[in-house]
C-alpha positions as CSV (number, residue, x, y, z in Angstrom):
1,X,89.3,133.8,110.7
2,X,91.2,130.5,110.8
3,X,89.7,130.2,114.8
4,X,85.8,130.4,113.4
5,X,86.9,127.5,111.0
6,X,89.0,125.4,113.4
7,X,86.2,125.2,116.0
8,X,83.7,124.1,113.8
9,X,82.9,119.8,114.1
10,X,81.8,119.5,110.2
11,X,85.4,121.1,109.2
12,X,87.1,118.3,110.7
13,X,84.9,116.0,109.1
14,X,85.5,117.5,105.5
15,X,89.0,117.3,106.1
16,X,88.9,113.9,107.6
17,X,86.8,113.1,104.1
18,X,89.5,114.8,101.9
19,X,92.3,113.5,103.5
20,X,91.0,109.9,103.0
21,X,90.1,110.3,99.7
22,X,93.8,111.8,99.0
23,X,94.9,108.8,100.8
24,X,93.1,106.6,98.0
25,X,94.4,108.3,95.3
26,X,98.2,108.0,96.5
27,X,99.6,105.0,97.8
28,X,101.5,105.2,101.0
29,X,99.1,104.7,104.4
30,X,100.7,108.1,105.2
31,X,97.5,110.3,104.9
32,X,95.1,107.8,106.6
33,X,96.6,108.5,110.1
34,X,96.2,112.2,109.6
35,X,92.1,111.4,108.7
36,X,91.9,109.2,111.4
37,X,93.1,112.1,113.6
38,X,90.9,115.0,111.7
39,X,87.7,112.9,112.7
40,X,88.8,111.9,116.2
41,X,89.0,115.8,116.5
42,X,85.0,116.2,116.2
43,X,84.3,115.3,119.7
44,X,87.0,117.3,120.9
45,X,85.8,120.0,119.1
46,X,82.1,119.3,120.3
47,X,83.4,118.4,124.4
48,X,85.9,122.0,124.1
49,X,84.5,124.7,121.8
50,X,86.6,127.7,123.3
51,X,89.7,126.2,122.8
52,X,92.4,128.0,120.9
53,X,93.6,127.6,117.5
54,X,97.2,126.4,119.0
55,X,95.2,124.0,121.7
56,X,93.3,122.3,119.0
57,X,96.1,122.4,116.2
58,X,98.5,120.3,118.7
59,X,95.9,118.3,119.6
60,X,95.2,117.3,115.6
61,X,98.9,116.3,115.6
62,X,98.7,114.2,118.8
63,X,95.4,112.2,117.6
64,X,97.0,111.9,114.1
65,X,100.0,110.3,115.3
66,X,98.1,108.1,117.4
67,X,96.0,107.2,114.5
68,X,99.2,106.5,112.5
69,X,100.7,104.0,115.5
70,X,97.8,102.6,115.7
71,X,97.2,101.8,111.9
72,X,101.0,100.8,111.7
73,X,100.0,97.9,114.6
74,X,97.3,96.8,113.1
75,X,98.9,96.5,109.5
76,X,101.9,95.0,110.7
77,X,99.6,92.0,112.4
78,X,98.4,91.3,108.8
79,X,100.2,88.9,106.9
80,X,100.5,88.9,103.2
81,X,100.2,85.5,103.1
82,X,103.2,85.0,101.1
83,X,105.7,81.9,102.2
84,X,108.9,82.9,103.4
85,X,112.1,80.6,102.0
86,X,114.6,79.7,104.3
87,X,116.4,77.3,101.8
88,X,116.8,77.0,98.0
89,X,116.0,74.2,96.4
90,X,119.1,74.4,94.5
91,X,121.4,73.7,97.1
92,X,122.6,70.3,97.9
């Protein structure tokens, strides 16, 4: 039963959907890397659709933590803008 689901592109996009919207609703950027990797699983799913449960479960894991390296990168590269003090104005 889980293998008629798993192979199916517009389950990956409902989870990519749900999983964003979780990531919304708690604060964390954990959850955004996992959605990333749910919707980069619809062309897979579309390019191999006799793969196996196992073969498309470890591949979810792989894209999702590529997703999450990726998003970590590109977060890091932002700045909050906020001015960093190297001396107090207190000292002498």
């Amino acid at each position: 039963m889980l293998t008629d689901y798993v192979t199916l592109w517009w389950v990956w996009v409902s989870v990519a959907l749900v999983l964003a919207l979780v990531e919304i609703l708690v604060p964390g950027n954990i959850f955004l890397g996992f959605a990333l990797g749910a919707l980069a699983m619809v062309p897979v799913v579309l390019v191999l659709p006799g793969a196996g449960v196992s073969l498309l479960l470890a591949l979810f894991a792989g894209l999702s933590l590529l997703g999450w390296i990726v998003l970590r990168v590109v977060f890091k590269r932002q700045s909050s803008g906020a001015r960093i003090v190297e001396r107090d104005i207190n000292e002498g």
